[in-house]
C-alpha positions in Angstrom: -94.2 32.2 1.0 -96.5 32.9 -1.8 -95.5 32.7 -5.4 -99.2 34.4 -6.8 -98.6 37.2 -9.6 -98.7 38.0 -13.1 -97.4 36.3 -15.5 -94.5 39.2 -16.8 -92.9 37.5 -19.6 -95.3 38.9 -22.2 -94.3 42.9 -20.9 -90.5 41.6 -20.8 -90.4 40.7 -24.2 -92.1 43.8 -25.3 -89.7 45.6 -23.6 -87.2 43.8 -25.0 -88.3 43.8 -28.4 -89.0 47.8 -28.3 -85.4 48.8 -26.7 -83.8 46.1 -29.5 -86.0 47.7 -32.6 -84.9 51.5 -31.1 -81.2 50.7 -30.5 -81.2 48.9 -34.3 -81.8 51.9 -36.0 -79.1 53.5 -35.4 -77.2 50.4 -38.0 -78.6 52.4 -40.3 -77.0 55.5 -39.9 -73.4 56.1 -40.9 -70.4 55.3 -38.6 -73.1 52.9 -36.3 -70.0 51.4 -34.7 -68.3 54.5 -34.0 -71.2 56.0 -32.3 -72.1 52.8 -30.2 -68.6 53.5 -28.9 -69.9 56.5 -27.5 -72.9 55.5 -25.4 -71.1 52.9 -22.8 -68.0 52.1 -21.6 -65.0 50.5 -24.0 -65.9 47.6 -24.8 -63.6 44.8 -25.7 -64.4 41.0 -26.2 -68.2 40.7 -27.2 -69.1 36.9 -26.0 -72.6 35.4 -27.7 -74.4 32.7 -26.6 -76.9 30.1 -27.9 -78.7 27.2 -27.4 -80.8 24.9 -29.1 -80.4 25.3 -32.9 -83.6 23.9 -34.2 -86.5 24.7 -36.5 -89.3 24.1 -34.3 -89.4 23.9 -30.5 -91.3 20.7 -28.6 -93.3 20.3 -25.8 -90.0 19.6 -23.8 -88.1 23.2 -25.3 -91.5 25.5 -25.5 -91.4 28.3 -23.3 -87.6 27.9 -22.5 -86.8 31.2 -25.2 -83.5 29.2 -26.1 -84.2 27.9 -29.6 -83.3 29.6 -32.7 -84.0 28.6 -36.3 -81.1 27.4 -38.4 -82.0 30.5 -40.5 -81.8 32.7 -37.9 -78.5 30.8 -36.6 -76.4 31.6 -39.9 -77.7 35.0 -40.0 -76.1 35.4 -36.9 -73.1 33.9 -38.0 -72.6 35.8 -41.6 -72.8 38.6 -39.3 -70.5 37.7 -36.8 -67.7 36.9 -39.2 -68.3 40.5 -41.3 -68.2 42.5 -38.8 -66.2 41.0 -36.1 -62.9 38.6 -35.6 -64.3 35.5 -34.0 -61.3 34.3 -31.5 -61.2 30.8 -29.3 -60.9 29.9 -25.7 -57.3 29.8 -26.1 -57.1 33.5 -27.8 -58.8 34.6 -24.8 -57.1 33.0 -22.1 -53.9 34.1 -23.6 -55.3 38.1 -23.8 -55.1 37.2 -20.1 -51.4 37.0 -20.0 -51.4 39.7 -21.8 -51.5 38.9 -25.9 -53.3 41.0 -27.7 -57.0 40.1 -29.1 -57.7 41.1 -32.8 -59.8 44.1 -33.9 -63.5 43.4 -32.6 -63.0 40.3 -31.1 -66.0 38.0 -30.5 -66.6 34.1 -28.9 -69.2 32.0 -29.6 -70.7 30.2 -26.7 -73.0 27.1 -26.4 -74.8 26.3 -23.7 -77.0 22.9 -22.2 -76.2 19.6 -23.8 -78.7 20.0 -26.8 -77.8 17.5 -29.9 -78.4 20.3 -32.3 -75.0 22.1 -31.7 -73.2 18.7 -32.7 -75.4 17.8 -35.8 -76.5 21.3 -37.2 -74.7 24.5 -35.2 -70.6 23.6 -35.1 -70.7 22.2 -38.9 -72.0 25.4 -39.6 -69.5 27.4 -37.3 -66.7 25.1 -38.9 -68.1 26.2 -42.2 -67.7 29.7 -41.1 -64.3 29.5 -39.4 -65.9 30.1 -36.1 -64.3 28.7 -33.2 -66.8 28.0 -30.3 -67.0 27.0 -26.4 -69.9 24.2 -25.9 -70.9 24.3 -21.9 -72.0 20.5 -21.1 -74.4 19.2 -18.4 -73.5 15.8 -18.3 -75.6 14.5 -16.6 -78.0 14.4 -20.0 -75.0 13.2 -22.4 -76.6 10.1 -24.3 -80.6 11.0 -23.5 -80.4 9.0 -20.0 -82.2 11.9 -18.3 -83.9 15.1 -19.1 -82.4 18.4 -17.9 -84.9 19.7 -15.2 -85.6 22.8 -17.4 -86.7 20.6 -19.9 -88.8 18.0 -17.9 -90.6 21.6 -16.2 -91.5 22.7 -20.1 -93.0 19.3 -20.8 -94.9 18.7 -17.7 -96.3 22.6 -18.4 -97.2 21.7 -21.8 -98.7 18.5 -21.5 -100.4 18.6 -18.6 -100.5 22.4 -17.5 -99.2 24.6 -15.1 -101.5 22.8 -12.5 -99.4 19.8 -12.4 -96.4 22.3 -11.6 -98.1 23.8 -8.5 -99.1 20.5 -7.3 -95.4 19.3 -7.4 -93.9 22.6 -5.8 -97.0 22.3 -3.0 -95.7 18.7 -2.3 -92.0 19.9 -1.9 -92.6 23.2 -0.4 -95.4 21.7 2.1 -97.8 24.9 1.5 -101.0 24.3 -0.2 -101.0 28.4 -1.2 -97.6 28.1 -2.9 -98.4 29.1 -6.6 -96.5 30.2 -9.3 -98.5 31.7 -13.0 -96.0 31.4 -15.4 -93.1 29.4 -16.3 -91.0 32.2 -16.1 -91.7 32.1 -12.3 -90.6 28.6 -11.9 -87.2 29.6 -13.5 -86.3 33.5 -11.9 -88.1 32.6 -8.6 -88.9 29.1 -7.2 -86.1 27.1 -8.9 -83.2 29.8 -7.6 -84.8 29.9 -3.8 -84.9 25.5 -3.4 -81.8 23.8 -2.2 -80.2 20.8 -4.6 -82.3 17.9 -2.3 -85.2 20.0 -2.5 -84.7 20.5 -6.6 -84.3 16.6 -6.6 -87.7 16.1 -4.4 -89.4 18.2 -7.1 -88.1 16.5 -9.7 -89.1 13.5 -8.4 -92.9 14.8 -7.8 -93.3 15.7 -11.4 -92.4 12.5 -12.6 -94.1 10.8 -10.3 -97.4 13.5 -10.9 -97.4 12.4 -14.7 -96.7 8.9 -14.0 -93.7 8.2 -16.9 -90.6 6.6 -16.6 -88.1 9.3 -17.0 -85.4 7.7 -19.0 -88.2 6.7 -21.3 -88.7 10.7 -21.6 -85.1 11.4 -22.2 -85.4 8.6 -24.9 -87.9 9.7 -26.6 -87.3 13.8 -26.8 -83.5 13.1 -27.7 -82.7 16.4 -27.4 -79.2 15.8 -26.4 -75.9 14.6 -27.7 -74.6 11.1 -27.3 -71.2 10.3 -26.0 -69.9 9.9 -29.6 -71.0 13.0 -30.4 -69.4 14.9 -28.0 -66.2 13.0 -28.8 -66.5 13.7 -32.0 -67.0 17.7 -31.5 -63.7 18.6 -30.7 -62.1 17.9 -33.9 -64.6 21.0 -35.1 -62.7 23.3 -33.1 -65.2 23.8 -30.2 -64.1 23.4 -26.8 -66.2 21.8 -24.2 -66.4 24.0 -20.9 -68.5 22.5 -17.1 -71.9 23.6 -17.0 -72.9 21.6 -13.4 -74.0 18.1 -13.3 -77.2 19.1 -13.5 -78.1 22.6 -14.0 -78.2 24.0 -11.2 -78.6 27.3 -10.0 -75.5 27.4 -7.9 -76.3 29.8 -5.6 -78.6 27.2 -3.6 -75.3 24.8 -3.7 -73.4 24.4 0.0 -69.7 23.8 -0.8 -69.9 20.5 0.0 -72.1 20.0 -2.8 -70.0 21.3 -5.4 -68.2 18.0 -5.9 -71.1 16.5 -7.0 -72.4 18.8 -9.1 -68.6 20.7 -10.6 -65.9 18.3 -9.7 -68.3 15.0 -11.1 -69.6 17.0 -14.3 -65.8 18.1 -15.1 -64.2 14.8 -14.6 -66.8 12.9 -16.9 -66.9 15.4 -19.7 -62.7 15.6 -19.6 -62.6 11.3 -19.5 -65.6 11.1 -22.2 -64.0 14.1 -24.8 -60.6 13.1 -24.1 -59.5 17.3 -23.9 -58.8 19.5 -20.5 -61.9 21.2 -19.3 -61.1 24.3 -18.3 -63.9 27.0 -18.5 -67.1 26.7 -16.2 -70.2 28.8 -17.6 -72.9 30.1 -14.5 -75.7 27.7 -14.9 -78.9 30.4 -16.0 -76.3 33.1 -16.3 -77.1 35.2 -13.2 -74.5 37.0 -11.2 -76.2 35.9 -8.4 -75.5 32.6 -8.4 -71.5 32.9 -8.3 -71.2 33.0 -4.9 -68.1 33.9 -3.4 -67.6 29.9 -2.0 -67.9 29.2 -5.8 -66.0 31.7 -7.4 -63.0 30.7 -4.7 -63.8 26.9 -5.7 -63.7 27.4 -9.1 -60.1 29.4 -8.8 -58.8 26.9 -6.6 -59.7 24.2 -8.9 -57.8 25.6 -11.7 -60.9 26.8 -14.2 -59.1 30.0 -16.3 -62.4 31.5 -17.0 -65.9 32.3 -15.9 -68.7 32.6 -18.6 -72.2 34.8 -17.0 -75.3 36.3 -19.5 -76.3 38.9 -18.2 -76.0 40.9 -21.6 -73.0 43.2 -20.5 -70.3 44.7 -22.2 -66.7 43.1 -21.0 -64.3 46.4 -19.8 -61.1 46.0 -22.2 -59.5 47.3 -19.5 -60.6 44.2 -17.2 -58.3 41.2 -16.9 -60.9 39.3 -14.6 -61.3 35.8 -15.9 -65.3 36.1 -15.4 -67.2 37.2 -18.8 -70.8 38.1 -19.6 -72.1 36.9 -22.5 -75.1 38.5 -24.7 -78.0 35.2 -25.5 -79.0 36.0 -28.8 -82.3 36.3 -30.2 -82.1 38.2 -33.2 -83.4 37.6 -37.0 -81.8 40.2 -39.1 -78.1 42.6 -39.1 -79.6 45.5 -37.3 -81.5 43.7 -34.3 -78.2 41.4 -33.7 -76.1 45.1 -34.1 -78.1 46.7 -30.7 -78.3 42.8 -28.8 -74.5 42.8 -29.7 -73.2 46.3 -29.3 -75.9 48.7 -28.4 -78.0 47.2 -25.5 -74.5 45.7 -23.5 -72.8 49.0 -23.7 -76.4 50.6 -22.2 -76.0 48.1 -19.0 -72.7 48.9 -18.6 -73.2 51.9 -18.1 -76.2 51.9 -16.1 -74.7 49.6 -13.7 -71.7 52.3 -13.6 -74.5 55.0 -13.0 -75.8 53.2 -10.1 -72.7 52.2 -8.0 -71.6 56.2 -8.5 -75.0 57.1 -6.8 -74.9 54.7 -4.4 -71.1 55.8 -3.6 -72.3 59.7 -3.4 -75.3 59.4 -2.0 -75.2 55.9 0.9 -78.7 56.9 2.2 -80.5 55.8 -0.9 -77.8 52.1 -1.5 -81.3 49.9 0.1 -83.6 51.8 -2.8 -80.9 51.5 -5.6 -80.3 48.3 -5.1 -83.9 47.1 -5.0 -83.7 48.5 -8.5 -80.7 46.9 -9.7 -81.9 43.4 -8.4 -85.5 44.0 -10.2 -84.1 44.8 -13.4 -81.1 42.0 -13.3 -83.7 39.3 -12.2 -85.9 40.6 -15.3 -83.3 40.8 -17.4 -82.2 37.1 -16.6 -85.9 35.9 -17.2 -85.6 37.9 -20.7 -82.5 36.4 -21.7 -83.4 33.3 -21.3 -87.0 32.9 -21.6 
């Protein structure tokens, strides 16, 4: 199989940027909440999600998309807390049984294991009275390994995408295998590769730029210490499973879940001290909660399901699973459309679509060609 193509990321975030700048305006005109109200479906609980809170990316975050300033991240936050109710895990999992959510309810969501959300981003949310939900890979707790994501964006940086092709041609066996972009390595080879396979390429890049991993980890210290995540709790942030790893589950077999969901929960619950009981969807996609994991994840007792997909959450649905909006925004009237614009507009697209499919069953193959182009670009735009 051949990876060779354009690199889209560029037209993405263009697109992105030009549908975020049109839906802003209408902040500006009186009423803007009322009248997002009437271009989607009701929406209740508004989840957000960041990552890395930082002032500068590095070679091993560049090209990941999931760092925002600490200017950018209070923005974000002065905004949240005018306009909205921020709620906690345990507000929401109660609106489950049926209590009531506040007036505009929103959580805030972290995701990855980066050190910034101990050291710069909760403080800030405490500040702010902002409760918050920190997903954890555990695997990179105390900087004794890099997250693959991570080790991919150095490797690229450093030493070029070359390097990259070389690895997946040594994995994949195929000296035509190619992929142009980083975004390709996360919405197309990464999702299609089994976990031994992700391990084998893992193993090839390290080997390609001859360093001692640990040494890597060490030195980019992007992520929290044991202490640290400890420590967290008292801030009113709840830690939630991420994978071991990060993964993209939908290349797991069920036997593999253990190690990667079973291991990651049990050492964050011993290391925090505190029930883990929320598991957020590893790059977000729908795609990659199977229905082997979903059933796992219910019969192991996890009370909620975090995607980011960047859709509005029914407030008529009492599901446990809940997208999330990544935010990218720098000012009130961008974070207004990423927050309640633009999620509203996929709702109800995605509504448009099953009603076709539904009245017309000849054209469900073309339909859904479209809805699976425009979720895997929209997953490659919320996250790169």
């Amino acid at each position: 199989m051949s990876m060779q193509g354009q690199n889209t990321t560029p037209q993405v975030n263009g697109r992105r940027a030009a549908m975020t700048a049109a839906a802003g305006s209408l902040w500006y005109v009186p009423g803007s909440f009322g009248i997002a109200q009437a271009l989607g479906p009701r929406y209740s609980l508004r989840c957000v999600l960041f990552h890395d809170v930082s002032d500068k990316e590095s070679v091993f975050t560049r090209g990941l998309g999931g760092t925002i300033t600490l200017k950018n991240f209070e923005t974000a936050l002065k905004f949240l807390t005018k306009h909205y109710t921020p709620v906690s895990l345990r507000d929401v999992l109660a609106s489950f049984e049926g209590h009531t959510l506040p007036p505009r309810p929103v959580l805030v969501t972290f995701d990855d294991a980066y050190a910034s959300v101990s050291e710069v981003a909760a403080p800030l949310c405490a500040k702010f009275g902002v409760p918050a939900v920190f997903f954890v890979n555990a695997s990179c707790l105390d900087n004794r390994e890099l997250a693959l994501d991570n080790l991919v964006c150095y490797v690229a940086n450093v030493f070029g995408l070359d390097t990259i092709n070389t690895a997946i041609q040594r994995v994949e066996g195929k000296d035509d295998y190619e992929v142009q972009s980083l975004a390709e390595v996360f919405a197309r080879f990464l999702p299609s590769i089994s976990l031994s396979v992700r391990k084998s390429f893992r193993a090839r890049l390290v080997e390609l730029i001859r360093a001692r991993e640990s040494e890597l980890a060490s030195e980019a210290g992007l992520y929290l210490s044991s202490k640290q995540l400890r420590d967290i709790v008292s801030l009113d942030v709840e830690i939630g499973d991420h994978t071991y790893s990060h993964v993209n589950c939908r290349s797991l077999l069920p036997e593999e879940f253990s190690e990667e969901i079973d291991r990651n929960r049990s050492t964050l619950e011993l290391v925090s001290g505190k029930k883990v009981r929320s598991f957020s969807v590893p790059y977000g996609s729908s795609a990659d909660l199977t229905p082997e994991l979903a059933a796992h994840l219910d019969q192991s007792g996890y009370e909620a399901t975090f995607l980011a997909e960047g859709r509005a959450n029914s407030a008529h649905s009492h599901d446990s699973r809940l997208d999330r909006v990544s935010i990218h925004a720098t000012n009130d009237s961008a974070l207004f459309s990423e927050i309640e614009v633009l999620p509203r507009l996929r709702a109800a697209k995605d509504g448009l679509q099953a009603l076709l499919k539904s009245e017309h069953p000849s054209s469900r193959v073309k339909l859904n060609g479209v809805a699976l182009a425009d979720r895997s670009e929209e997953a490659v735009s919320q996250r790169m």
